[in-house]
C-alpha positions as a Python dict, from the first residue, in 0.01 Angstrom:
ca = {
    (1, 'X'): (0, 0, 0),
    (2, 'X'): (-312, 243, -113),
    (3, 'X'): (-511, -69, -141),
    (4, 'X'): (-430, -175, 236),
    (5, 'X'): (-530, 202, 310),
    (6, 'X'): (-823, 202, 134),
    (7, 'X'): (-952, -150, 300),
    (8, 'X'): (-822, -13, 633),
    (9, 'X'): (-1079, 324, 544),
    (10, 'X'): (-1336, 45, 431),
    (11, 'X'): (-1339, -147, 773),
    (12, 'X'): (-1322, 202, 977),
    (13, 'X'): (-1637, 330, 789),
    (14, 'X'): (-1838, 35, 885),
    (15, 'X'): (-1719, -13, 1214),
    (16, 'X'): (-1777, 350, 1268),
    (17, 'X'): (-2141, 359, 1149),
    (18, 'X'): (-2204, 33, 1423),
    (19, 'X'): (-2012, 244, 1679),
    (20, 'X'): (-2220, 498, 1679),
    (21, 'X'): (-2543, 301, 1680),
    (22, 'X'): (-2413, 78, 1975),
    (23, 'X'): (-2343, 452, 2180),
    (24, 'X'): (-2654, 581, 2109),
    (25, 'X'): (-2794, 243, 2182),
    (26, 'X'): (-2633, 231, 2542),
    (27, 'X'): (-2668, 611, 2584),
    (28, 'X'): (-3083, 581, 2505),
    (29, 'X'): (-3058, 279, 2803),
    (30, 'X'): (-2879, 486, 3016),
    (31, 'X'): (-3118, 738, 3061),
    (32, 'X'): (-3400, 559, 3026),
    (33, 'X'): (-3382, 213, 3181),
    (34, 'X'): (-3079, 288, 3392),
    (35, 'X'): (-3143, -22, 3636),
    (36, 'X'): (-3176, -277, 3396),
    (37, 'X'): (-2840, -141, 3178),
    (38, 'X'): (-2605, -104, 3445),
    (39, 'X'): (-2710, -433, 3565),
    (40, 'X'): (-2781, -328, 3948),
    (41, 'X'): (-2889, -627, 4147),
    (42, 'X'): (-3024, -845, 3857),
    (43, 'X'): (-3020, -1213, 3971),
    (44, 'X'): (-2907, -1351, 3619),
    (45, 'X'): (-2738, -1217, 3317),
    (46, 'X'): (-2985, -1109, 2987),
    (47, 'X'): (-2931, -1014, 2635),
    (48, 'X'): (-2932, -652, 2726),
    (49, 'X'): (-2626, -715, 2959),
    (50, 'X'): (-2453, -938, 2673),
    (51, 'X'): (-2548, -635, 2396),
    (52, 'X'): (-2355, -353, 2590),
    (53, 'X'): (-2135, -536, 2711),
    (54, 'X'): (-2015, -647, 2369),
    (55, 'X'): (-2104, -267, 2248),
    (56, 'X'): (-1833, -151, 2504),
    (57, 'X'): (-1560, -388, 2400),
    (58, 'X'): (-1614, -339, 2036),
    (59, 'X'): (-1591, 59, 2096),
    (60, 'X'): (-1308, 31, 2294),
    (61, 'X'): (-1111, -205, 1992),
    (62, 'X'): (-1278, 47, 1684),
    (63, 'X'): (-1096, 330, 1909),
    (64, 'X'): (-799, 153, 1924),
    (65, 'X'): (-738, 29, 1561),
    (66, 'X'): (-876, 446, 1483),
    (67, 'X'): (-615, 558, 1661),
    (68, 'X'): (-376, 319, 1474),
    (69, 'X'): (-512, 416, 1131),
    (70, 'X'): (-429, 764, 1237),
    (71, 'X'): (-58, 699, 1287),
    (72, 'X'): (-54, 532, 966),
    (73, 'X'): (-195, 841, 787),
    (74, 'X'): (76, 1074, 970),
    (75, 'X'): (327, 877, 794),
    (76, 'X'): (204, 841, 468),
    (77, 'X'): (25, 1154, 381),
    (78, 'X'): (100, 1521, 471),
    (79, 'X'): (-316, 1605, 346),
    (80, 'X'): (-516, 1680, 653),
    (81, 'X'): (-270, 1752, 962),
    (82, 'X'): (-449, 1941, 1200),
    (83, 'X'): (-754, 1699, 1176),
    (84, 'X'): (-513, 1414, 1248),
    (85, 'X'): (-368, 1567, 1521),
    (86, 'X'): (-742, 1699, 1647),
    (87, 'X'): (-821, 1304, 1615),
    (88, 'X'): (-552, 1176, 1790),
    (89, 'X'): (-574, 1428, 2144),
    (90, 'X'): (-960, 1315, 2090),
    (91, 'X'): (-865, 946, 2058),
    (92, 'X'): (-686, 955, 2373),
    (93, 'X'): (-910, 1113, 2567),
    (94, 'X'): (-1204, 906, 2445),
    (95, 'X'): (-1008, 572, 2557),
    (96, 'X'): (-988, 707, 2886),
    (97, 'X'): (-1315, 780, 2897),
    (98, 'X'): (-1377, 399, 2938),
    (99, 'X'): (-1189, 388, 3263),
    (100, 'X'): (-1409, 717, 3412),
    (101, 'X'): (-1754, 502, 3258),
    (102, 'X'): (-1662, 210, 3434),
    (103, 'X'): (-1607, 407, 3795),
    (104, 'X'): (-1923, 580, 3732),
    (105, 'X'): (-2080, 258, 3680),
    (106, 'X'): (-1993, 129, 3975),
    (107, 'X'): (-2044, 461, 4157),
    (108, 'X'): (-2438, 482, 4024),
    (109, 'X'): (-2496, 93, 4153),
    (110, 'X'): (-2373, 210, 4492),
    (111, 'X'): (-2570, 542, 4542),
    (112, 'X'): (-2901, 329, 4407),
    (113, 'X'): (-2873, 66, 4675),
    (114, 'X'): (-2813, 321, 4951),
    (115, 'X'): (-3059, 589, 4765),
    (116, 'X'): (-2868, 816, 4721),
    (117, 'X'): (-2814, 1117, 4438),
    (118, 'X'): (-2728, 975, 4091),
    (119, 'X'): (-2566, 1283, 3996),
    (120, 'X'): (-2284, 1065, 3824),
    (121, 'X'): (-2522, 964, 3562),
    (122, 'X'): (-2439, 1330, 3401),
    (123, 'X'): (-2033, 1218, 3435),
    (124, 'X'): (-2120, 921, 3236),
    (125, 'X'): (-2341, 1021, 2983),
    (126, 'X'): (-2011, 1306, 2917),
    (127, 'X'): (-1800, 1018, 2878),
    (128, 'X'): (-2011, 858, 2601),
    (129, 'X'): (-2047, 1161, 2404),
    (130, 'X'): (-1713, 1200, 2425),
    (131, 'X'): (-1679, 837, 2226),
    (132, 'X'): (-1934, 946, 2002),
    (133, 'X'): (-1761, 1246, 1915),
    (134, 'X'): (-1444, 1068, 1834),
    (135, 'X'): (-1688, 795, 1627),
    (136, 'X'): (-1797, 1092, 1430),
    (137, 'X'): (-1488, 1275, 1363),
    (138, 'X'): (-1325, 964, 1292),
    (139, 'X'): (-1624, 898, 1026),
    (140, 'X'): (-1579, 1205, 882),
    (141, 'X'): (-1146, 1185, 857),
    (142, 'X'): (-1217, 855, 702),
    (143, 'X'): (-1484, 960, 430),
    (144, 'X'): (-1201, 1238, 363),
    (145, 'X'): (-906, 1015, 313),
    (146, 'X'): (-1104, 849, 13),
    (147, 'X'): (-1039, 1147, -241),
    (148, 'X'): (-649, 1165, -135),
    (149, 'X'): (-595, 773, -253),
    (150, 'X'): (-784, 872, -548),
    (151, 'X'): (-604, 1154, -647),
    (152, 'X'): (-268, 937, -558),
    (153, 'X'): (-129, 1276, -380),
    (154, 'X'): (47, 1036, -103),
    (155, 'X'): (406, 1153, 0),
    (156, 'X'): (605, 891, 190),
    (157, 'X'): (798, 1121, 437),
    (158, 'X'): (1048, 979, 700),
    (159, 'X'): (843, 918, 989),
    (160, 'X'): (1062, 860, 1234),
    (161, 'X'): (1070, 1208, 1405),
    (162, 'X'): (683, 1244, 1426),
    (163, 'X'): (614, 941, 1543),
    (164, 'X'): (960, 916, 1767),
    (165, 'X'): (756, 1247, 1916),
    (166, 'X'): (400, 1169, 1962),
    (167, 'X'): (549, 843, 2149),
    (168, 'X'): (700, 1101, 2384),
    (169, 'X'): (420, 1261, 2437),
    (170, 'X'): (178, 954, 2463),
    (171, 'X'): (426, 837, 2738),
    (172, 'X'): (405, 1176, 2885),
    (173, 'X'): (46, 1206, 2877),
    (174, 'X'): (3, 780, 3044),
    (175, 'X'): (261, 828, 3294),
    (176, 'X'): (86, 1153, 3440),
    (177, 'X'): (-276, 955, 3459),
    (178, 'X'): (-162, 731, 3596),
    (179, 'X'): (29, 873, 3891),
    (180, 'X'): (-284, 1069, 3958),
    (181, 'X'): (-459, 730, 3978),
    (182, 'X'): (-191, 619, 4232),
    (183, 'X'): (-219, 944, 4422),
    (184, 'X'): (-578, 927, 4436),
    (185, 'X'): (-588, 577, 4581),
    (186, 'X'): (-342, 664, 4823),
    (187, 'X'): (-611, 861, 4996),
    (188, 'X'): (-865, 560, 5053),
    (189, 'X'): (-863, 338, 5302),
    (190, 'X'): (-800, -86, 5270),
    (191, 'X'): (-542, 21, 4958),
    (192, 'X'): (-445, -283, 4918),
    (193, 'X'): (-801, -478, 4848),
    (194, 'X'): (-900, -202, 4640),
    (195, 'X'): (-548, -187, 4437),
    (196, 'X'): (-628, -490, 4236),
    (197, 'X'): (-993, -384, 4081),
    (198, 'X'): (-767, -75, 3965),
    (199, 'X'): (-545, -261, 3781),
    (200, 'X'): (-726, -271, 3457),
    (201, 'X'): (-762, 99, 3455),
    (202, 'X'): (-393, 142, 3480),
    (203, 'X'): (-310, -131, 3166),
    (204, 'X'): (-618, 134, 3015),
    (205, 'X'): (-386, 416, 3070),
    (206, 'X'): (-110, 222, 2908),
    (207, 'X'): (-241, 166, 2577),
    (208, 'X'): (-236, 503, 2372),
    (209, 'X'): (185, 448, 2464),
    (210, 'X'): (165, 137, 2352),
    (211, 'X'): (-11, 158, 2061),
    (212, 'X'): (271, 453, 1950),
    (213, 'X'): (541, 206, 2029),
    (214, 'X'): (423, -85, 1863),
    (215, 'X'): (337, 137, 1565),
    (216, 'X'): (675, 223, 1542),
    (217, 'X'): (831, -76, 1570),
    (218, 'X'): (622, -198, 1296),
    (219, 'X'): (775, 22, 1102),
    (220, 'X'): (1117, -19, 1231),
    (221, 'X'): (1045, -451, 1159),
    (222, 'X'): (1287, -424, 803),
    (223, 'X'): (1554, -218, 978),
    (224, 'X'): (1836, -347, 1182),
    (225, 'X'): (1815, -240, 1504),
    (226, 'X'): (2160, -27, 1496),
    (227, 'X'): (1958, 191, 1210),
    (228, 'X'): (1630, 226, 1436),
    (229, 'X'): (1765, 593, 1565),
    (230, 'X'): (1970, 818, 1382),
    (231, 'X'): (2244, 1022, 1602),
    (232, 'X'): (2012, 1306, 1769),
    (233, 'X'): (1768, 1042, 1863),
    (234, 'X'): (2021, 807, 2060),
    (235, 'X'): (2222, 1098, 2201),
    (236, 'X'): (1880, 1219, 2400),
    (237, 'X'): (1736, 883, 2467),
    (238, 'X'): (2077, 821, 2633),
    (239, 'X'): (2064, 1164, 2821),
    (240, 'X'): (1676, 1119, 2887),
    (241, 'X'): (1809, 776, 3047),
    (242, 'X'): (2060, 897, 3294),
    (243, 'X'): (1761, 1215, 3366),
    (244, 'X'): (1531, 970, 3488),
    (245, 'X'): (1811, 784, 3677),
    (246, 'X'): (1922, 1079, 3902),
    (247, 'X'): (1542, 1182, 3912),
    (248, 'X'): (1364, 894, 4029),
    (249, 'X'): (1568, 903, 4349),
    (250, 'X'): (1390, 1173, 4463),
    (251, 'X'): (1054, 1027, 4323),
    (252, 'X'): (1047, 725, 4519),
    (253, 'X'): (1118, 896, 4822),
    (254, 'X'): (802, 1058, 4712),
    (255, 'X'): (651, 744, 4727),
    (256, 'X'): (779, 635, 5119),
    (257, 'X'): (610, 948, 5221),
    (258, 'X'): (273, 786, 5100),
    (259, 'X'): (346, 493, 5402),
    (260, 'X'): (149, 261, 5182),
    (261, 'X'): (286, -100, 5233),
    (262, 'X'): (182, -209, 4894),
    (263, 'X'): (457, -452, 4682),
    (264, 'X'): (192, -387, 4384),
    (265, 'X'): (81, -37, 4424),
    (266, 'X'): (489, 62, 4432),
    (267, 'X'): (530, -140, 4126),
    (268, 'X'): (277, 32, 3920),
    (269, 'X'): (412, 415, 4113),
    (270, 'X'): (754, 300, 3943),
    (271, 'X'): (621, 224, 3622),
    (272, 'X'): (446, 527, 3556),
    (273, 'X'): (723, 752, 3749),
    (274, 'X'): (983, 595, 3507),
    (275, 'X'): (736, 633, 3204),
    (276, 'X'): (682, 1014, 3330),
    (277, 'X'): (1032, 1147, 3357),
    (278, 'X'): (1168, 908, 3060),
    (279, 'X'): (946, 1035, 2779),
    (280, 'X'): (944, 1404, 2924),
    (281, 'X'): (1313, 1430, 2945),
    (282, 'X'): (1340, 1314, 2633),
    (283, 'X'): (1108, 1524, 2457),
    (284, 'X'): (1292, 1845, 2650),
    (285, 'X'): (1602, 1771, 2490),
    (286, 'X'): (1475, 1675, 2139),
    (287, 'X'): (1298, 2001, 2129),
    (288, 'X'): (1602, 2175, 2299),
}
């Protein structure tokens, strides 16, 4: 197990250090051959295009498996706590942040054509230093995990109850962005054209619960499912289940108000709704 850690910390160090140097790669572009790196009304595709690109999606997957690593850690070591939960608040919000640098994107190619203000060139650049701040910190947790497998100091705790919490609030924190997505498109116009070129911003809002719950089932993989929850766990996932029964009622009459006829945009409104009062419900009575 410490030697799947340690090659874990191994492949997180190195894709770290090429993180960072693909951010400050596409962060130097940015500002100074904007045009050309956003790719605003180029007639064929070039290697800079390919280069971030490929920089964004391997970002996006090194913040991912970080964030994975992280969970890990929680579970097998009590060393470091507050920098793991520091790292994991920063994770999320850096993985959103590749939702908001997409819109901005999109938002700067639009204001250049009319010639407009690019004053959302100071929202993006945010949004990558915000990645390269979890690159960093993440660089830093790793190069301190090295001396804890040395010094063997690990201490297996049952991990059940953290992670059977952080999943709660994970679910908390994606169902709330992405009811604010849904609230914000309800204000624009042609809904249901636009609906679809938001869908892979809501599957981005979907992955920091997804990544908790597929962490935990990996850990859950030797059990048999009866032994997944102990009694306190079941009793409030069944009350958190009949919560979000009597409350969604009222939150899809939420959603008639809206008067969007949208088969897709009230399929992702339920999703998140459900996601919402199902891991906050749940988290009120295992705290209560």
């Amino acid at each position: 197990m410490k030697a799947r850690i340690n090659t874990n910390s191994n492949i997180l160090s190195i894709s770290g250090m090429i993180s960072f140097i693909l951010l400050i790669y596409i962060l130097s572009q940015v500002n100074t051959n904007l045009v050309k790196a956003i790719g605003i009304d180029k007639p064929e595709t070039d290697i800079l295009d390919y280069i971030i690109g490929f920089g964004h999606v391997f970002i996006l997957i090194f913040n991912v498996y970080a964030i994975i690593f992280v969970f890990s850690h929680f579970w097998k070591f009590k060393e470091l706590r507050v920098l793991k939960i520091v790292l994991l608040i920063l994770g999320v919000i850096s993985i959103f942040s590749f939702g908001i640098e997409k819109v901005m994107i999109d938002e700067i190619a639009r204001q250049y054509r009319f010639g407009l203000d690019l004053s959302e060139i100071n929202i993006l650049n945010m949004s990558y230093i915000i990645n390269l701040a979890f690159t960093l910190l993440m660089f830093f947790f790793v190069m301190k995990t090295f001396p804890i497998l040395k010094l063997n100091t690990s201490v297996k705790k049952p991990a059940d109850e953290r992670i059977f919490t952080i999943a709660q609030y994970m679910g908390i924190l994606s169902g709330a962005m992405g009811l604010m997505l849904v609230f914000n498109l309800s204000k624009s116009e042609n809904i249901g054209k636009k609906l679809v070129l938001y869908v892979p911003y809501f599957i981005l809002f979907l992955i920091p619960y997804a990544t908790v719950v597929l962490y935990w089932l990996s850990l859950k993989l030797d059990q048999k499912i009866s032994d997944w929850y102990d009694e306190k766990q079941l009793r409030d996932i069944m009350k958190a289940s009949v919560t979000t029964l009597i409350l969604s009622f009222p939150g899809l009459l939420l959603f008639l108000f809206l008067g969007i006829p949208s088969v897709l945009f009230f399929f992702l409104y339920y999703i998140f709704l459900v996601l919402l009062l199902f891991s906050g419900s749940t988290l009120f009575y295992n705290k209560s």
